[in-house]
N, C-alpha and C positions, 0 to 999 in steps of 0.2 A: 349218639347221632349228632352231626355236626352240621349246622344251619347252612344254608345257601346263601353267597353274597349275595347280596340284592343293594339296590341303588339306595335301599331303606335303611341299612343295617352297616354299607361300607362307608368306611372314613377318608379323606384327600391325604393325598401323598401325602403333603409337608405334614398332615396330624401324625399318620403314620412314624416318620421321618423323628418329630418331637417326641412321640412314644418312646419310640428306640434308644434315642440318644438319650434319653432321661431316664429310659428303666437300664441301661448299660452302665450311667453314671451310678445309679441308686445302689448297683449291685456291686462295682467296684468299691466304693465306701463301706458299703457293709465288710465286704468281704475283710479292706483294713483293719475296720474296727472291732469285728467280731471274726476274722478266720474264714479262709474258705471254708470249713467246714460246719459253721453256721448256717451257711445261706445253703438251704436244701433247697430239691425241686419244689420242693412243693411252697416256700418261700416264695422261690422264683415264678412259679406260676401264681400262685397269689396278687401278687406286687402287678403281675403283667396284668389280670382279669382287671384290676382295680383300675390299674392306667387307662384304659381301653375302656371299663363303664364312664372314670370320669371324664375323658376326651370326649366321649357320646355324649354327654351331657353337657358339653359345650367346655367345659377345661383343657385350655390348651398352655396356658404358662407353666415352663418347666419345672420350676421351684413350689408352686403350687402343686403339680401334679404330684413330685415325687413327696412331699409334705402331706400331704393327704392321702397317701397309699402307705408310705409307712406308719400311719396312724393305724391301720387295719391289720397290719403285720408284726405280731410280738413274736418280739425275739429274745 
């Protein structure tokens, strides 16, 4: 079941915006250094939960964000 935005729970465009362009970059580097075929869905979802709890919790610098998601993500 999947939560309802709420004003509680959504994040501002440009976080959004940061999200994306940092989980786009994270996943083109992988894919370099390990092969498309490393980077599973489920990599990919991963990496994105991660970006997205730590943007909630105030992390919005890119290098930090992708840095501290792929710490959660063994590949």
């Amino acid at each position: 079941m999947q939560a309802a935005v709420t004003s509680q729970n959504a994040l501002p465009p440009f976080v959004l915006r940061i999200i994306r362009e940092t989980f786009e970059s994270t996943i083109g580097e992988l894919e370099q250094r390990h092969g498309s075929h490393a980077v599973t869905d489920y990599t990919r979802a991963a990496l994105a939960r991660q970006m997205v709890r730590l943007a909630r919790n105030g992390e919005c610098n890119p290098a930090r964000l992708q840095t501290q998601a792929l710490n959660c993500v063994h590949l």
